[in-house]
BAVEXSE-126748 format. One record per residue (C-alpha): chain; x, y, z. Coordinates in steps of 0.02 Angstrom, whole numbers, always signed. Each point is the difference from the previous one (the first is absolute). Layout:
BEGIN
['A',[X,Y,Z]]
...
// end
This chain:
BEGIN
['A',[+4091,+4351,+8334]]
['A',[+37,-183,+12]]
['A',[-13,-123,-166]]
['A',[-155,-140,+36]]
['A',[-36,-131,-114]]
['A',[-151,+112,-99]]
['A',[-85,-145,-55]]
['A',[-48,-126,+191]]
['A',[-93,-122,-141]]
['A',[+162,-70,-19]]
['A',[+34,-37,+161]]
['A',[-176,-84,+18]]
['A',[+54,-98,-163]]
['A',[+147,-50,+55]]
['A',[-90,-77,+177]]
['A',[-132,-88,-120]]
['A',[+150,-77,-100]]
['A',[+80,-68,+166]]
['A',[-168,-66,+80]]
['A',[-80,-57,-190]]
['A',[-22,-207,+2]]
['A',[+75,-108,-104]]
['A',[-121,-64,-81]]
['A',[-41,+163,-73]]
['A',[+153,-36,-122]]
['A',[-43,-171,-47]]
['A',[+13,-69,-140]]
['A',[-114,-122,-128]]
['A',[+114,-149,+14]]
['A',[+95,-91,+143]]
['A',[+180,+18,-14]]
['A',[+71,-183,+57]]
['A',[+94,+29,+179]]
['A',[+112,-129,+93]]
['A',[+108,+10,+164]]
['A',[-48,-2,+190]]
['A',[-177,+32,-16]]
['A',[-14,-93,-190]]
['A',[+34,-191,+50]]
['A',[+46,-68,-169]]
['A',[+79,-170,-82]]
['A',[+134,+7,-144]]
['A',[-140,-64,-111]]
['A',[-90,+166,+34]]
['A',[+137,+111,-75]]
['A',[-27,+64,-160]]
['A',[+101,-95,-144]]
['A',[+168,+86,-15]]
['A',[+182,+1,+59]]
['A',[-35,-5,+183]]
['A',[-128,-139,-6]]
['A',[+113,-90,-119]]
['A',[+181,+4,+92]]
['A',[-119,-47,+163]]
['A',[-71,-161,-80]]
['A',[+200,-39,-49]]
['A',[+45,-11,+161]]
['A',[+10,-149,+147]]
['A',[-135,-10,+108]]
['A',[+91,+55,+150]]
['A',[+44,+177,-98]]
['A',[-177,+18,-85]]
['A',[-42,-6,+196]]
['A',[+118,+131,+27]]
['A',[-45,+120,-122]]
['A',[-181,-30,+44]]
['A',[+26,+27,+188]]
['A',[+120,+163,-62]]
['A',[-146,+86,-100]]
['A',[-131,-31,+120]]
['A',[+107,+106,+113]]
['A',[-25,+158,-93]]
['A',[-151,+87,-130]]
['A',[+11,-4,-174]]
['A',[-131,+17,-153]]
['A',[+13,-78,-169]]
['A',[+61,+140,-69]]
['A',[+182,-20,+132]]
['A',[+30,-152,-105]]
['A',[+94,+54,-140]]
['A',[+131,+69,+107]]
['A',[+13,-128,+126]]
['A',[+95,-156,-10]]
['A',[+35,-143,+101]]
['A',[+174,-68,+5]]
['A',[+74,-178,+2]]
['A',[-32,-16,+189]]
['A',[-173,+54,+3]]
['A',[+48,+176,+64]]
['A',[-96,+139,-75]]
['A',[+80,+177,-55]]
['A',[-80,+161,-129]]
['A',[+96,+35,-127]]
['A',[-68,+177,-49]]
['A',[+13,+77,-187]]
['A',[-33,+164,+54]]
['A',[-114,+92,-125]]
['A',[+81,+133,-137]]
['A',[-95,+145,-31]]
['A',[-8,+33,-190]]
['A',[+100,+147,-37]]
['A',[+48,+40,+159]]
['A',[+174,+87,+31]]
['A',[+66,+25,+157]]
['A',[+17,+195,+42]]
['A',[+176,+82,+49]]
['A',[+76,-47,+164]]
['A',[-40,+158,+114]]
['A',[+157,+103,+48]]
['A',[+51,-72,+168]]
['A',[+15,+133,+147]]
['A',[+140,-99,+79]]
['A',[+119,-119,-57]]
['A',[-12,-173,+101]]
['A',[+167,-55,+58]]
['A',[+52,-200,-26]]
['A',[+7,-3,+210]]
['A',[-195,+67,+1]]
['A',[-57,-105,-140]]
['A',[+46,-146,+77]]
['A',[-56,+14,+158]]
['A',[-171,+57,-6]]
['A',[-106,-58,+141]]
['A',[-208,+43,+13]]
['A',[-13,-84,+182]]
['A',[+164,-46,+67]]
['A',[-41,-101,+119]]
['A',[-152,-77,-69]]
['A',[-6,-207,+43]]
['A',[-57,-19,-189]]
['A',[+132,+61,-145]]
['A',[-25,+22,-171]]
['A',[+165,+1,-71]]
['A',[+26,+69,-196]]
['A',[+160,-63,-66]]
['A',[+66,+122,-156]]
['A',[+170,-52,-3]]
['A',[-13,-193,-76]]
['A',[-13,-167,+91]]
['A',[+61,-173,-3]]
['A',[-104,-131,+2]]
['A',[+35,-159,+46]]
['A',[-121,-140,+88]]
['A',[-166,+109,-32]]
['A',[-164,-45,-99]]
['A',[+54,+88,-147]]
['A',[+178,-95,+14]]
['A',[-122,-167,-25]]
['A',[-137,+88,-118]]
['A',[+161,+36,-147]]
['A',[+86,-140,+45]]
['A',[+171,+117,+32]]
['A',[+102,-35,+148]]
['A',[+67,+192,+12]]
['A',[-107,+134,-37]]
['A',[+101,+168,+4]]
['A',[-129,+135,-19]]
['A',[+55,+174,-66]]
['A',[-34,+139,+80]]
['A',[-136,+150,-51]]
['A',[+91,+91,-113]]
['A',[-97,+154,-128]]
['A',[+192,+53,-87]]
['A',[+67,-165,-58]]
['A',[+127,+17,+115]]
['A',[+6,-138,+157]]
['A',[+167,+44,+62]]
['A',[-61,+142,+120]]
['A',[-162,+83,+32]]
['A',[-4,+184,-102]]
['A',[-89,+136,+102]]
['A',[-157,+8,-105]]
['A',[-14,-197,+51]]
['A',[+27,+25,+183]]
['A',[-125,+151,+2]]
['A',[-122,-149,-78]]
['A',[+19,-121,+115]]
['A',[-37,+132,+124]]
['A',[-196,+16,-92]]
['A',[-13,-183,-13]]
['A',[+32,-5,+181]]
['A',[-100,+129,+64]]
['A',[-155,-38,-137]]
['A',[+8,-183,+85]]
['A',[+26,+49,+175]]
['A',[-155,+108,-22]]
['A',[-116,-130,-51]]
['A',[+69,-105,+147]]
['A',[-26,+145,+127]]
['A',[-156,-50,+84]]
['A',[+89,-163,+50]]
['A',[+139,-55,+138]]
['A',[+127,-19,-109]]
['A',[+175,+51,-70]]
['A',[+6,+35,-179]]
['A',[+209,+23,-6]]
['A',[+116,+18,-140]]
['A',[+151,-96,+116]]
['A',[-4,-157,+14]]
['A',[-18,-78,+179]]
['A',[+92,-86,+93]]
['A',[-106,-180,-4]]
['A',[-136,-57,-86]]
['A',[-134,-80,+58]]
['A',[-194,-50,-19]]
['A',[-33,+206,+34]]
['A',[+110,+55,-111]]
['A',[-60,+26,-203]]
['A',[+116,+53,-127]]
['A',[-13,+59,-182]]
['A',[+129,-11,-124]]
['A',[-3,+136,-123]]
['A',[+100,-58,-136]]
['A',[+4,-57,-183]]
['A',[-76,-129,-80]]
['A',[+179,-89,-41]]
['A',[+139,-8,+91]]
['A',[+194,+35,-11]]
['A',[+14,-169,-87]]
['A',[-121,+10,-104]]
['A',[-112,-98,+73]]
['A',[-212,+33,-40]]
['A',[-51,+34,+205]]
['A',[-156,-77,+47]]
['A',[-144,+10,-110]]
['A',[+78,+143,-109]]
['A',[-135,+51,-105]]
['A',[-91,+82,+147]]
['A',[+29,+170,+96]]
['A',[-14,-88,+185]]
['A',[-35,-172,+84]]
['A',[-14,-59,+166]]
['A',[-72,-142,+100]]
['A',[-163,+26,+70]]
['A',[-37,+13,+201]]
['A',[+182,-47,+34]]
['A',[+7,+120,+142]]
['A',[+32,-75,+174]]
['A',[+38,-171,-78]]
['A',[+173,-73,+97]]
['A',[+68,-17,-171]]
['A',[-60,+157,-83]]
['A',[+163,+105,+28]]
['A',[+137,-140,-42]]
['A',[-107,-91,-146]]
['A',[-170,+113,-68]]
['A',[+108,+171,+14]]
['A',[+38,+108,-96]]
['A',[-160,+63,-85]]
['A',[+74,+72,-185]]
['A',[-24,+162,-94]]
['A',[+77,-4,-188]]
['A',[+39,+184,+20]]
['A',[+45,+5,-184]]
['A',[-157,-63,-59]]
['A',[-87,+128,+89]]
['A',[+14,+178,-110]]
['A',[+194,-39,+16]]
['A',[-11,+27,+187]]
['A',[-103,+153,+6]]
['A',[-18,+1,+201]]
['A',[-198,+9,+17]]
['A',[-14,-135,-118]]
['A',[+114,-99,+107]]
['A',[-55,+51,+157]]
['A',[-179,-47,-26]]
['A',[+61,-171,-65]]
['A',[+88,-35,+163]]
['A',[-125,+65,+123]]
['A',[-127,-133,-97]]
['A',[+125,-144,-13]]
['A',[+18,+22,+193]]
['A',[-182,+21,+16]]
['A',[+1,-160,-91]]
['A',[+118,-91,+124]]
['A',[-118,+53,+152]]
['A',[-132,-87,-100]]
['A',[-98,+126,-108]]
['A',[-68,-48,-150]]
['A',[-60,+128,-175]]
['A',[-117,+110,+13]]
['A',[-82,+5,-165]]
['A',[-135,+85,-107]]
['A',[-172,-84,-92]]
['A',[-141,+59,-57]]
['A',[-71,-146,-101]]
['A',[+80,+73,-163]]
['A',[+181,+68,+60]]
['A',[+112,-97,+124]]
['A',[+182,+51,+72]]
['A',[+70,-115,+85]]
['A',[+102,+160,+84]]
['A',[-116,+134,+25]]
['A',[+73,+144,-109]]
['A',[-106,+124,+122]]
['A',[-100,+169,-33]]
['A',[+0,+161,+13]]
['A',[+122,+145,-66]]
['A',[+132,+131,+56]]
['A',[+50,-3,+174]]
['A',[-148,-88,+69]]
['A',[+26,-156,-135]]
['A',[+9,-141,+96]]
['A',[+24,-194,-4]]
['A',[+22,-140,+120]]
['A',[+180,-75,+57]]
['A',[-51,-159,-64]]
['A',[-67,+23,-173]]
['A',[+99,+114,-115]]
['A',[+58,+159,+78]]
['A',[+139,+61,-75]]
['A',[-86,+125,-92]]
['A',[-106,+85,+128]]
['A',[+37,+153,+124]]
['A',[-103,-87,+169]]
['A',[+66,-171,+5]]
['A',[-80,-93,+173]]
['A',[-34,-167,+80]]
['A',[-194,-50,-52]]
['A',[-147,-116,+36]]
['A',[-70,+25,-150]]
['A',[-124,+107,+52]]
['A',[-1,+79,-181]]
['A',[-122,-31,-139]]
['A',[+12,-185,-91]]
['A',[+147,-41,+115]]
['A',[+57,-192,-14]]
['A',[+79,-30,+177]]
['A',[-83,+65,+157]]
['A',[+119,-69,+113]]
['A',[+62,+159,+122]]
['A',[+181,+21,-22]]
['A',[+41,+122,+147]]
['A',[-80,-136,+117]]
['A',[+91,-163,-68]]
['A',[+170,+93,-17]]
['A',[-33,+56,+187]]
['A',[-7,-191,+74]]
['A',[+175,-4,-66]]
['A',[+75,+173,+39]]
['A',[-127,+45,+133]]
['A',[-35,+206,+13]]
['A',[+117,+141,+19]]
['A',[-19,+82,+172]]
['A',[-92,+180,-15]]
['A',[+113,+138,-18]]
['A',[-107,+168,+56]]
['A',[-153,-11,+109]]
['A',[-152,+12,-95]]
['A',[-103,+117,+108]]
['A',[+41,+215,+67]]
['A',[+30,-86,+177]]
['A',[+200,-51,-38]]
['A',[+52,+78,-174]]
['A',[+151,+3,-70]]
['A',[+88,+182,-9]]
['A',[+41,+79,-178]]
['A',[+175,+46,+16]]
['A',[+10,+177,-88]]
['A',[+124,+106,+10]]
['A',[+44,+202,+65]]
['A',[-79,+47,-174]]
['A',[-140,-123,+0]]
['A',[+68,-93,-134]]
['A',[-54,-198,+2]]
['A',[+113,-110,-81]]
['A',[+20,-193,+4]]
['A',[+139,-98,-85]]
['A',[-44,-176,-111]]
['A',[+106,-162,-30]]
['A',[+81,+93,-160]]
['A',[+53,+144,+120]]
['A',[+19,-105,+149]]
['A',[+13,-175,-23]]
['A',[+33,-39,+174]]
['A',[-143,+103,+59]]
['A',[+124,+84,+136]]
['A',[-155,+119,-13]]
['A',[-154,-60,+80]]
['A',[-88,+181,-24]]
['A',[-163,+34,-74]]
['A',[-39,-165,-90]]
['A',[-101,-171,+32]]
['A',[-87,-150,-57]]
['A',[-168,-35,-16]]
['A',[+10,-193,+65]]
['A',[-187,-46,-33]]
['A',[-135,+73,-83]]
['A',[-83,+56,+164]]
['A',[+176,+70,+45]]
['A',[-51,+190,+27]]
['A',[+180,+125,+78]]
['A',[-26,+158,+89]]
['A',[+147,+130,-7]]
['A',[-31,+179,+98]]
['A',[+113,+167,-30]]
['A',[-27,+168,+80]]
['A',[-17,+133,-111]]
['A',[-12,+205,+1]]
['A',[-135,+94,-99]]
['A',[+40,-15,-206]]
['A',[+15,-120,-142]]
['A',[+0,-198,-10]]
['A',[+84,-133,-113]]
['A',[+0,-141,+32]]
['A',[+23,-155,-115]]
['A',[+28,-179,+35]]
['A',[+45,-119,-149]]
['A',[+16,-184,-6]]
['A',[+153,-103,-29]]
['A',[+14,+71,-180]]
['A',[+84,+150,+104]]
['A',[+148,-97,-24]]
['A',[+64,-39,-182]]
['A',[-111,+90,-65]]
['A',[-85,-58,-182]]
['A',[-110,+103,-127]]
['A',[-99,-186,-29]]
['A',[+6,-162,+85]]
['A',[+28,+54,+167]]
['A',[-39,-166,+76]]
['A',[-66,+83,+183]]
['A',[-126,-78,+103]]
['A',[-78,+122,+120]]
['A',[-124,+129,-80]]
['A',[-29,+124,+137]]
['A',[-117,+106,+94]]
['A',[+63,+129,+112]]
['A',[-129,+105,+124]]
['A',[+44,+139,+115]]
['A',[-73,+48,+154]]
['A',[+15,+122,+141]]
['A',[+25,-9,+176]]
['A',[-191,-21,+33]]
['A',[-21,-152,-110]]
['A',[-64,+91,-127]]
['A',[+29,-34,-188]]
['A',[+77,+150,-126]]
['A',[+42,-100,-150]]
['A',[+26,-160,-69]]
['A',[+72,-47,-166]]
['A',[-17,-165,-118]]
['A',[+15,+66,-177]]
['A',[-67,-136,-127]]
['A',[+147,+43,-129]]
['A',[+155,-32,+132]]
['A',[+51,-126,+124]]
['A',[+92,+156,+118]]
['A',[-108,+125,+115]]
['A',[+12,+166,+44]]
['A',[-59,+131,+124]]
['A',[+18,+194,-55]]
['A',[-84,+159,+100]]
['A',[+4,+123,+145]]
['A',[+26,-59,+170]]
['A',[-55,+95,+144]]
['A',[+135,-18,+148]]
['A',[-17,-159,+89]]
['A',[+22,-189,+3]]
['A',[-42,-119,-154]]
['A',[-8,-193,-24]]
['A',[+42,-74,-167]]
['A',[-76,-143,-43]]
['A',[+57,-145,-149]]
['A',[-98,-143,-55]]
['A',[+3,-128,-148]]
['A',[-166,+12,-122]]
['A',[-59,-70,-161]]
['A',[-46,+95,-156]]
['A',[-161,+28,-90]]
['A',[+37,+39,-175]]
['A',[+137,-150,-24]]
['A',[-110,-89,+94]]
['A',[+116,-86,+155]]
['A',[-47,-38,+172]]
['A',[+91,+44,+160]]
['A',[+43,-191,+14]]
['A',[+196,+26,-27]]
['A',[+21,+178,+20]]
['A',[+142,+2,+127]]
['A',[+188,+47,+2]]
['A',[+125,+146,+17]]
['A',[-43,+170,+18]]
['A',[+104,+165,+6]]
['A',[-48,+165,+60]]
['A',[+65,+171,-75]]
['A',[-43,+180,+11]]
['A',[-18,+153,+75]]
['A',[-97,+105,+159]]
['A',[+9,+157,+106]]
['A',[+112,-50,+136]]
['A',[-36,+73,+173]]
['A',[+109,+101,+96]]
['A',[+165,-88,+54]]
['A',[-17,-26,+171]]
['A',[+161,-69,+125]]
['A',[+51,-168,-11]]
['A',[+66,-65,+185]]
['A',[+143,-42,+45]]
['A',[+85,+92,-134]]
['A',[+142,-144,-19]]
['A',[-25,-172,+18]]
['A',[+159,-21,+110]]
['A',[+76,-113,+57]]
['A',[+11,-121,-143]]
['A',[+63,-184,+67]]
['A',[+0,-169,-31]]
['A',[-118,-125,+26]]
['A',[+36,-118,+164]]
['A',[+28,-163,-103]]
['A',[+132,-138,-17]]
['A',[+167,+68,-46]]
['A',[-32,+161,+26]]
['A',[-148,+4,-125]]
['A',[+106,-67,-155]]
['A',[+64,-159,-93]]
['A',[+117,-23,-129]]
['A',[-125,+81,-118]]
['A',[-146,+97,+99]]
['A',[-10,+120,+121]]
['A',[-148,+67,+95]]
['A',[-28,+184,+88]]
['A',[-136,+82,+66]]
['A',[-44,+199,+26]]
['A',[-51,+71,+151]]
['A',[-206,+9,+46]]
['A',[-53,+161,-89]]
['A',[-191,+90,+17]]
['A',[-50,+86,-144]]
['A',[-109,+164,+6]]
['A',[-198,-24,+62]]
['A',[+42,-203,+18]]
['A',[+29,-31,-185]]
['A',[+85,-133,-87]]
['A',[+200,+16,-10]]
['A',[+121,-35,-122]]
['A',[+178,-82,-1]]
['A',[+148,-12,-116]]
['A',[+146,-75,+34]]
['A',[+159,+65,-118]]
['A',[+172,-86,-30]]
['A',[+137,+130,+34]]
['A',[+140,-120,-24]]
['A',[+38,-211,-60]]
['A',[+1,-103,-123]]
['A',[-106,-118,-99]]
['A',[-193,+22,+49]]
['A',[+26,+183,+76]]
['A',[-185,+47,-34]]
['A',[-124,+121,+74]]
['A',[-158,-78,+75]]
['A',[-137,+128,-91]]
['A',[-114,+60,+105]]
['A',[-79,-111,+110]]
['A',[-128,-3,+156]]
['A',[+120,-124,+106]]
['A',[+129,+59,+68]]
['A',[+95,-151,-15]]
['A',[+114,-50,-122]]
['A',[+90,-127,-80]]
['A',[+137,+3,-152]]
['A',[+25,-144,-77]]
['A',[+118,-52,-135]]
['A',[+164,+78,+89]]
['A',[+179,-44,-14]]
['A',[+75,-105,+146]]
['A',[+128,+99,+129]]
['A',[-42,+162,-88]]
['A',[-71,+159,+100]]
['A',[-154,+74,-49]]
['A',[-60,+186,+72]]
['A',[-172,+50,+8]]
['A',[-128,+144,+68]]
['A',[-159,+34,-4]]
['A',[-133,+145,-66]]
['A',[-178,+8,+62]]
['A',[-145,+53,-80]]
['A',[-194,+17,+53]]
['A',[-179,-15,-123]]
['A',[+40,+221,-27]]
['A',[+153,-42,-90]]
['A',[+99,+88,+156]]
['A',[+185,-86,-18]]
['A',[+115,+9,+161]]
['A',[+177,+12,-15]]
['A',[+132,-128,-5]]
['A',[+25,-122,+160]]
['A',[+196,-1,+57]]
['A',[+92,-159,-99]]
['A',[+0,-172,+81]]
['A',[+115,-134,-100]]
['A',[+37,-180,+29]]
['A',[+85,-136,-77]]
['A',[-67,-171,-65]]
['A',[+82,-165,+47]]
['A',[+160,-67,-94]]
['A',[-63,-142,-107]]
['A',[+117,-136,+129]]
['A',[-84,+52,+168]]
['A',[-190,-60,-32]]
['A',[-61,-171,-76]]
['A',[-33,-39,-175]]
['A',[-165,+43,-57]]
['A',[-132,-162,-61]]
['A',[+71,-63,-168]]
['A',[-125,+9,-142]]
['A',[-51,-70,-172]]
['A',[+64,-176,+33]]
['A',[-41,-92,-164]]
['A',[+82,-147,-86]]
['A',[-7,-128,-139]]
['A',[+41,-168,-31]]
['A',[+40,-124,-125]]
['A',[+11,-167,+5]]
['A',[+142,-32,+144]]
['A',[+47,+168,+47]]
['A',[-104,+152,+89]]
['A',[+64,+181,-28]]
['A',[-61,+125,+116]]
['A',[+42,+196,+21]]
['A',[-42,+132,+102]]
['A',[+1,+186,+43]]
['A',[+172,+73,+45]]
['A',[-42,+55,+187]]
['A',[+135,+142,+8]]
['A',[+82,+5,+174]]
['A',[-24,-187,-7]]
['A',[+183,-101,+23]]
['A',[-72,-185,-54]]
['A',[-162,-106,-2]]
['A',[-56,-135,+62]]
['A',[-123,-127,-102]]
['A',[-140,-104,+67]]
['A',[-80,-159,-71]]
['A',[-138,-107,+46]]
['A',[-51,-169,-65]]
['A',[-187,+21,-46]]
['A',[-124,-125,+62]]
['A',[-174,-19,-31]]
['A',[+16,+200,-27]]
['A',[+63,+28,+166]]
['A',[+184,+85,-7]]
['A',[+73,+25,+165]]
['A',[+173,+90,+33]]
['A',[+131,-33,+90]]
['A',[+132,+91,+128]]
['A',[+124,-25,-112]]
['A',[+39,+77,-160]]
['A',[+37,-135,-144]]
['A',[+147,+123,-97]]
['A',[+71,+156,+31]]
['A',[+54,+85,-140]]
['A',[+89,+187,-21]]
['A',[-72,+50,-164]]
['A',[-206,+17,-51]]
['A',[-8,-145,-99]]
['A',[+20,-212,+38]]
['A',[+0,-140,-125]]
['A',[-3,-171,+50]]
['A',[-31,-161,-60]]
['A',[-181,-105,+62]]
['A',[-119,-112,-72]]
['A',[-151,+36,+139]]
['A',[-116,+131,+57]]
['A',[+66,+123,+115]]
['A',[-72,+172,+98]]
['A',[+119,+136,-4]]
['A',[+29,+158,+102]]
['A',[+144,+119,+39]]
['A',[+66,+107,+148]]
['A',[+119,+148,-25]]
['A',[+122,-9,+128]]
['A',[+149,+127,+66]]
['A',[+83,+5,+169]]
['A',[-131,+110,+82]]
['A',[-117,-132,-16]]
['A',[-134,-90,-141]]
['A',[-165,+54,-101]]
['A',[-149,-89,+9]]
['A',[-27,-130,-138]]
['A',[-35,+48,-179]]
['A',[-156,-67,-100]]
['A',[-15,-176,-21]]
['A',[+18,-110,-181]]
['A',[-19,-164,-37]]
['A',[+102,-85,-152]]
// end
């Protein structure tokens, strides 16, 4: 029969942990706190470096750096890795904690070998209106915070490199950056936002980035507080300024177990958190204190908050320190959330409207993973648990015989003997057609669930939910993020899929025809799958160039390829499959070309930037490829108003212009060819 958690006193524990007050961990002293709810005076600070570069400065930065740490909570213990710059702006600089005699076990053998093209552009939202953009191949710095903090005009940041080698990325380093990516991306699920290894194409007061480097750079110069393993200004998110002067948060890859990815990842997930205004979360009991909670618990379940020390824990999540002698009680999820706001539910969270399992003839469940699919072409079979009242319902039919089914969190991908770095410990239930439940598992030892047995014939509903742990002990608090579902059932009896083909295949009724120089966009034919179920499309490339790409299989059946070369024809057909894992055969081929590069307008020039030195301005943009010159635009700025004119101020063939000027100028750019103009590019100022 099925596998139950024997022992339901540890599910009663682990409700008593979640509902236990706060002040049944309290402790025999006050630990000093400060911030938003703390009103304090520089006088109240605690003698040391903080207090001290304060009182050195001018009244109108003391101000500053008052007014800047009332916007955020801190305790005393915060102190000795904050610091307060020569402006009155406030930044942690974070020694991250070395475990004594702690080596770093083998890198696991990678499944699949991450490709230069997929390692750089890994997107966890695309789309998102908030990015999160981790930089791994170096940086130049010039105008920032940490160009004024060392005094250096041109910081030129290396990039993360574990081989000694910074000429090219090696395929152990790409694979990596891959696990730093997806580690951070994880802890940033819950939230509407892009965590991206390419870089965008503007930067603005949404958009964070973190610089995973070295702490020198190809000169030789010490970067920005070297002694430490991160540092980043403090509730910088949002701020007008925060992209071209407070960015990039740094991670000294190199003084982090030479780059060992979960060490770095969990240093750039908390410099980040950092940047949206988190503070440490700390441990003291009256006789111990950690300023970076070091966490409890062993094996799989050890766990350890995002802001104190967890690089050396398996369950790594978001807290509000609802765990014993905790220093900070501020709740992360909720204060990262006024910035990022919430992801939008992914599967309904009731029998009503569940999700199908897609299994196939065999009843074999499978679902890929970033390492196996980093562009999740494959939607099948996983989730994300956005909040911890996020419950998802899948339902599969099944014929008489054995069950199993397991679903693992996001340590499915990369997957580590220790320091897995997951968030989500989960609880999966199953239940039959009537409502009624047949077995739910939550094993105390393991973050992953599973569901083994005989099924009678009939319909099932799966259902996934985040939970704490009693023997660690941790809450449900942060308990959220991927999910993957594998296994095995009985499959029923095939039964017909109609229509057999989805034919005709054609192409969607849009402007030119449904492509541009680099897209185009088709569409299959309505289908109905067997008893009303939920159907399946994939669209294959036949024939092309560049970007010729299947879809995966998909519920729309729409579709757009991106990426393609211009005056180039692309073939494509269509297969359709339903929830039984019935496949139809092949539509007929439909083909089309995209547009020569000539016959449509530029597209919107991006990354204007610029410098400028005494009498002359330098600025330099994106090449836009089908783009025969541009036109610049300046404005005279007054009283901060910059208004543009009809009329550009130079035209110029190439991507750069120099010229020479004294004053204060707005700048933007328009790509221009003889099919017409782009919109304008970002703005500067110099």
């Amino acid at each position: 029969m099925f596998l139950y958690n024997a022992d339901k006193t540890n599910v009663l524990l682990i409700m008593a942990l979640a509902t236990m007050p706060l002040s049944a961990w309290s402790k025999p002293h006050q630990i000093k706190k400060f911030g938003v709810n703390a009103p304090f005076s520089i006088g109240d600070l605690p003698n040391g470096h903080v207090r001290f570069k304060m009182e050195g400065l001018s009244e109108n930065y003391q101000q500053k750096s008052l007014k800047w740490m009332h916007g955020f909570n801190f305790t005393e213990h915060d102190l000795k890795s904050l610091y307060v710059d020569n402006q009155g702006a406030v930044l942690y600089g974070d020694v991250f904690l070395a475990k004594t005699g702690y080596v770093p076990p083998p890198s696991p053998p990678q499944a699949l070998a991450i490709s230069a093209k997929d390692a750089f552009t890994l997107h966890s939202k695309p789309g998102a209106s908030n990015i999160i953009y981790l930089d791994f191949d170096g940086h130049v710095m010039t105008n920032t915070v940490w160009n004024d903090a060392t005094g250096i005009k041109t910081l030129n940041a290396r990039p993360y490199d574990t081989d000694d080698n910074v000429a090219a990325f090696s395929s152990k380093e790409l694979s990596q950056i891959a696990e730093i990516w997806h580690r951070v991306a994880e802890d940033y699920t819950p939230f509407n936002v892009d965590v991206t290894t390419e870089a965008p194409a503007s930067f603005g007061p949404a958009v964070g980035r973190v610089l995973i480097t070295q702490n020198f750079d190809y000169s030789g110069n010490k970067m920005p507080y070297f002694g430490v393993g991160g540092i980043a200004y403090v509730n910088v998110w949002g701020l007008s300024n925060f992209a071209s002067y407070y960015s990039p948060a740094i991670v000294y890859a190199n003084a982090l177990n030479s780059g060992y990815p979960p060490h770095v990842a969990e240093a750039v997930s908390h410099e980040m958190g950092h940047n949206l205004g988190l503070s440490h979360d700390g441990y003291d009991d009256g006789k111990t204190t950690q300023e970076y909670y070091l966490g409890s618990g062993v094996g799989y379940v050890s766990w350890a908050p995002i802001m104190g020390e967890s690089a050396y824990s398996n369950v790594t999540q978001w807290s509000k320190g609802d765990y014993p002698f905790a220093t900070q009680l501020e709740d992360d999820i909720q204060l990262i959330a006024k910035k990022l706001d919430y992801r939008t539910d992914d599967h309904a969270g009731d029998p009503v409207s569940p999700t199908p399992l897609i299994i196939d003839n065999t009843g074999i469940i499978t679902a890929s993973n970033p390492e196996t699919d980093p562009s999740n072409a494959n939607i099948a079979n996983k989730g994300i648990i956005e909040t911890n009242s996020d419950v998802d319902y899948f339902y599969f039919d099944a014929a008489a015989g054995s069950a199993n089914i397991t679903v693992r969190p996001a340590w499915d991908a990369f997957y580590r003997t220790d320091l897995r770095g997951a968030n989500l410990d989960i609880q999966a239930s199953l239940y039959d057609q009537y409502g009624n439940q047949i077995a739910q598992n939550d094993p105390l030892d393991e973050t992953n669930a599973f569901i083994a047995g005989t099924l009678a014939e009939g319909r099932y509903y799966l259902e996934i939910r985040g939970v704490g742990n009693a023997n660690t002990p941790y809450s449900n608090y942060g308990s959220v993020g991927e999910y993957f579902i594998s296994g095995t059932i009985t499959p029923k009896a095939i039964k017909p899929f109609a229509p057999v083909n989805p034919y005709p295949m054609t192409w969607a009724t849009l402007p030119d025809a449904g492509t541009s120089a680099d897209s185009i966009s088709m569409q299959a034919s309505v289908l109905n799958a067997a008893a009303g179920g939920t159907v399946f499309y994939n669209f294959v490339c036949v024939a092309g160039g560049q970007g010729c790409v299947e879809s995966g299989w998909q519920t729309s059946r729409y579709y757009t390829a991106y990426d393609l070369q211009a005056d180039t024809e692309y073939s494509y057909q269509v297969q359709a499959k339903d929830a039984l894992g019935n496949v139809s055969d092949f539509s007929t081929i439909a083909s089309a070309t995209t547009v020569a590069l000539l016959d449509v307008a530029p597209a919107t020039t991006s990354n204007l930037r610029g410098s400028k030195s005494i009498i002359t301005v330098n600025l330099k943009w994106d090449v836009v490829k089908n783009a025969t010159h541009y036109e610049i635009f300046r404005c005279t700025i007054r009283r901060g108003v910059c208004k543009y004119g009809a009329t550009a101020f130079r035209t110029t063939d190439s991507n750069t212009y120099s010229y020479a000027t004294a004053n204060v100028y707005g700048y933007k750019v328009v790509a221009v060819n003889a099919v017409g103009r782009s919109s304008f590019s970002n703005e500067i100022k110099l």
